[in-house]
C-alpha positions as CSV (number, residue, x, y, z in Angstrom):
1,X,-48.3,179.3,-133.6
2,X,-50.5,179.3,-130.7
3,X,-51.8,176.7,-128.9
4,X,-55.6,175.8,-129.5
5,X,-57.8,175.6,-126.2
6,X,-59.7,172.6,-124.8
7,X,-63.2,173.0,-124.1
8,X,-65.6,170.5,-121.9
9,X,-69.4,170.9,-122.8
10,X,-71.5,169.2,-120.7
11,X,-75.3,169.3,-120.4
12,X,-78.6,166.7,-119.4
13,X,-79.6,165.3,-122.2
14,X,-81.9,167.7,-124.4
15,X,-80.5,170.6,-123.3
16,X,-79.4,171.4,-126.8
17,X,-75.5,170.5,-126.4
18,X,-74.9,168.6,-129.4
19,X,-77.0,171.0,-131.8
20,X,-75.2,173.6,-130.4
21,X,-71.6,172.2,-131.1
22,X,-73.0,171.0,-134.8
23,X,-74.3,174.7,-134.9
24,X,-70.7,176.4,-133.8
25,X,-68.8,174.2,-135.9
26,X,-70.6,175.1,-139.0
27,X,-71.4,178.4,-138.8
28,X,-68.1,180.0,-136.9
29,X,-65.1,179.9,-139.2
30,X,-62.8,182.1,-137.1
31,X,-60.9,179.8,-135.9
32,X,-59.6,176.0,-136.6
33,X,-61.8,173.7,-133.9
34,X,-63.2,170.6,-134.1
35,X,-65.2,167.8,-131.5
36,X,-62.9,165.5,-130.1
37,X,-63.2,161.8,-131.7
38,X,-63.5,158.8,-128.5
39,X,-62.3,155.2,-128.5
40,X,-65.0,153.2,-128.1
41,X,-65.0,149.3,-127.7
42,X,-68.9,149.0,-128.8
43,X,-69.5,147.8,-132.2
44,X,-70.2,150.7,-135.4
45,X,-73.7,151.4,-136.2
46,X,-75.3,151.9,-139.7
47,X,-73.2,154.4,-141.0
48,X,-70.8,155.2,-138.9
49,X,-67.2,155.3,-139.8
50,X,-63.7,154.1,-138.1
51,X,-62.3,157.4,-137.3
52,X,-64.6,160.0,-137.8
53,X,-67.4,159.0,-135.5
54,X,-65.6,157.2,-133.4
55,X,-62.0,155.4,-133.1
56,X,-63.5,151.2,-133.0
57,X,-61.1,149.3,-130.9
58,X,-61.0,146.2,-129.3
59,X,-61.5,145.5,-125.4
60,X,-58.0,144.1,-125.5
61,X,-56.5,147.4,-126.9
62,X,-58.5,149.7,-124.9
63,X,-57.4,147.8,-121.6
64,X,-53.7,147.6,-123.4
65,X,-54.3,151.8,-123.7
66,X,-56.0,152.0,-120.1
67,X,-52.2,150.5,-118.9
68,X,-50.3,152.9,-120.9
69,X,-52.1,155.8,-118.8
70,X,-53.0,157.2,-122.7
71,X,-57.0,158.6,-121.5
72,X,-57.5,162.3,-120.9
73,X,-60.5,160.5,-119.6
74,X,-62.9,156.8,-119.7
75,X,-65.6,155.1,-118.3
76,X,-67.6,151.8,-118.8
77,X,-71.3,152.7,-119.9
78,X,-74.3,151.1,-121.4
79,X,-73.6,147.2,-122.1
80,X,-70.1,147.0,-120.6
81,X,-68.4,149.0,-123.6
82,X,-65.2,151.1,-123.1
83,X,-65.5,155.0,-123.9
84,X,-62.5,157.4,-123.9
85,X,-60.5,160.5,-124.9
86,X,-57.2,159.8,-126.3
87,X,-54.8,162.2,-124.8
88,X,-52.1,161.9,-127.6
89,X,-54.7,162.9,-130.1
90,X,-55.8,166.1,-127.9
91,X,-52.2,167.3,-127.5
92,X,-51.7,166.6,-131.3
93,X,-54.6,168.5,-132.4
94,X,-54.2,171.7,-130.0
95,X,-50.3,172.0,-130.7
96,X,-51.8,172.8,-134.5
97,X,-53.8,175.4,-132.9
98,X,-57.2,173.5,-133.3
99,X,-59.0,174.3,-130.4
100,X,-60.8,170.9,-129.1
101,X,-64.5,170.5,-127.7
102,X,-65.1,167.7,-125.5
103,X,-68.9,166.3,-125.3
104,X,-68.6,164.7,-122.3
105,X,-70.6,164.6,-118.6
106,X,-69.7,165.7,-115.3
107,X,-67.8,162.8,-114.6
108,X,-65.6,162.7,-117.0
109,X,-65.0,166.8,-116.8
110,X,-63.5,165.4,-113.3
111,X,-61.2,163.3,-114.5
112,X,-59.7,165.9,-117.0
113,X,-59.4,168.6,-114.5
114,X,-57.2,166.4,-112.4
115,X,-54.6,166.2,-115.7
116,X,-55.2,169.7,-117.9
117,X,-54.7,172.7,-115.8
118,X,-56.0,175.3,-118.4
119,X,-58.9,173.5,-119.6
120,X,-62.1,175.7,-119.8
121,X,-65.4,173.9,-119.1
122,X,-68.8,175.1,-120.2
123,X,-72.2,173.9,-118.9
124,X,-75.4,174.1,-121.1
125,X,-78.7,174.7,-119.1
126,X,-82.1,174.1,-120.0
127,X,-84.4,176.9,-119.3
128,X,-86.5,174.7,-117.1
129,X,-87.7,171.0,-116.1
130,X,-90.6,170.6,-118.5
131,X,-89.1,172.3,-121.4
132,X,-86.3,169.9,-121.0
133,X,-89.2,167.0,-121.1
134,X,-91.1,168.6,-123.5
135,X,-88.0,168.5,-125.9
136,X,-87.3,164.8,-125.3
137,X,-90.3,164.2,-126.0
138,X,-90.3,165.8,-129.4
139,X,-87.2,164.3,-130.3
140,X,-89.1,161.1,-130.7
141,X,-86.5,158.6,-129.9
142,X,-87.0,157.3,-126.6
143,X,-90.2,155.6,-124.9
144,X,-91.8,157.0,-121.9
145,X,-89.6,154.7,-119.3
146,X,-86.4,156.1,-120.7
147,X,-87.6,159.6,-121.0
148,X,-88.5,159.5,-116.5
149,X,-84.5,157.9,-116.2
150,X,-83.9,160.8,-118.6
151,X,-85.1,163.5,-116.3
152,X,-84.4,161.6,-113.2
153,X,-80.8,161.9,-114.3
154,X,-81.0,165.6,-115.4
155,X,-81.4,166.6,-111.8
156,X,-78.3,165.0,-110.9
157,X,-76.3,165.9,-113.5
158,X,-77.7,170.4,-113.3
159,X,-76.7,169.7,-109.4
160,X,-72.9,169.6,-110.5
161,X,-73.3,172.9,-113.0
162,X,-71.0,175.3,-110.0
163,X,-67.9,173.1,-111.0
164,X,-67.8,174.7,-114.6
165,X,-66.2,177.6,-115.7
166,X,-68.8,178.9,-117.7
167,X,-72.9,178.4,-117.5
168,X,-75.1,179.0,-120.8
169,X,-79.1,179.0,-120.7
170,X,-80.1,177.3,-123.8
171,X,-83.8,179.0,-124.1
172,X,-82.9,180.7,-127.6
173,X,-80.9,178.9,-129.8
174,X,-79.6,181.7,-131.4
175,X,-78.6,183.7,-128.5
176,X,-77.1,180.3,-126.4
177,X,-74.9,179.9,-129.7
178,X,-73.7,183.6,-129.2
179,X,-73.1,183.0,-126.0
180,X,-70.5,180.3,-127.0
181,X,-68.9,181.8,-129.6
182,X,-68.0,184.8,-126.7
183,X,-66.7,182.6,-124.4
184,X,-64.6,181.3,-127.1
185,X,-63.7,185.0,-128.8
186,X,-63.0,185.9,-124.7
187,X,-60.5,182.9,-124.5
188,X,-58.5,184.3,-127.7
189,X,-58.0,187.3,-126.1
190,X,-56.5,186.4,-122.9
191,X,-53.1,188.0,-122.2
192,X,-51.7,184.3,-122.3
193,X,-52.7,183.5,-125.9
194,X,-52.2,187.1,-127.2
195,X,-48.2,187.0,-125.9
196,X,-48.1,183.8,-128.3
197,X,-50.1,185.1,-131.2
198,X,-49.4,188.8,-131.3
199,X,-45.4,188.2,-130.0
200,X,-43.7,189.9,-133.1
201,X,-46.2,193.0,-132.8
202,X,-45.4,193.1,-129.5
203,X,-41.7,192.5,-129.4
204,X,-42.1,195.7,-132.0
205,X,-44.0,198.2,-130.1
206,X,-42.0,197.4,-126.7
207,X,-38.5,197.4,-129.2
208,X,-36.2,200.6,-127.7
């Protein structure tokens, strides 16, 4: 069996990201993938569930985890609460041949680098400034004061795009999802992966 890839998405927020990954995993059945599930030490929100939205943990066992070296990746965010990829998770889910999305920022795509050599990282663009307002706007959810930090932050976060492997221009939905399901397809067909999943073939057609 071959080994499922890991993918980083990274994009400001309301560039489309997460409606793009909700979009991939629903309509692309080629392939076994699924979003990676974080540790978080933050309590559960209306409707959320230990272990498919997130894995609730203590501060105590987060910290105990931090020790064992067992994060792909963390960081401290909004309120003091832990965040983090479980790295035996990952490696469980991509030795089935699941290949693993992280939603995660720049940051954090800098911390994996430094421990998974073949990762593949993808950043999502918006197609300008005030579309990316315009559709935080829309969205409803945030006042005017959290929509300027919003933006404010966009800038610094599109600055560090030239450290992904891959860019994608969310302007049309449809196409930006095409677009990521090629760089996916592209990955399947690298001479790497093929050796793995086409070996018998192979072994057969270079048999004397």
């Amino acid at each position: 069996m071959s080994q499922g890839n890991l993918y980083i998405l990274s994009a400001p927020s309301g560039a489309g990201k997460s409606s793009l990954i909700s979009a991939l995993l629903e309509r692309d059945s080629s392939t076994p993938k699924m979003v990676s599930i974080s540790h978080t030490t933050r309590e559960p929100r209306p409707g959320e569930i230990h272990g498919v939205h997130y894995y609730f943990v203590s501060k105590a066992e987060f910290e105990s985890l931090i020790e064992q070296d067992l994060f792909l990746e963390y960081a401290t965010v909004f309120g003091g609460n832990y965040y983090g990829t479980s790295l035996l998770a990952i490696e469980e889910n991509l030795a089935k041949g699941i290949d693993v999305f992280l939603d995660i920022d720049w940051q954090g795509a800098q911390q994996i680098r430094q421990k998974v050599a073949n990762v593949k990282s993808i950043f999502i663009l918006p197609p300008s400034l005030p579309e990316l307002e315009r559709r935080l706007v829309g969205r409803g959810q945030d006042s005017e004061v959290v929509i300027a930090e919003r933006m404010e932050k966009a800038k610094n976060e599109i600055s560090h795009y030239d450290e992904y492997d891959y860019v994608i221009v969310n302007d049309n939905f449809d196409q930006a999802l095409a677009d990521l399901q090629s760089i996916l397809q592209a990955e399947r067909l690298t001479k790497a992966y093929q050796k793995i999943e086409n070996a018998d073939l192979i072994h057969q057609l270079l048999d004397k």
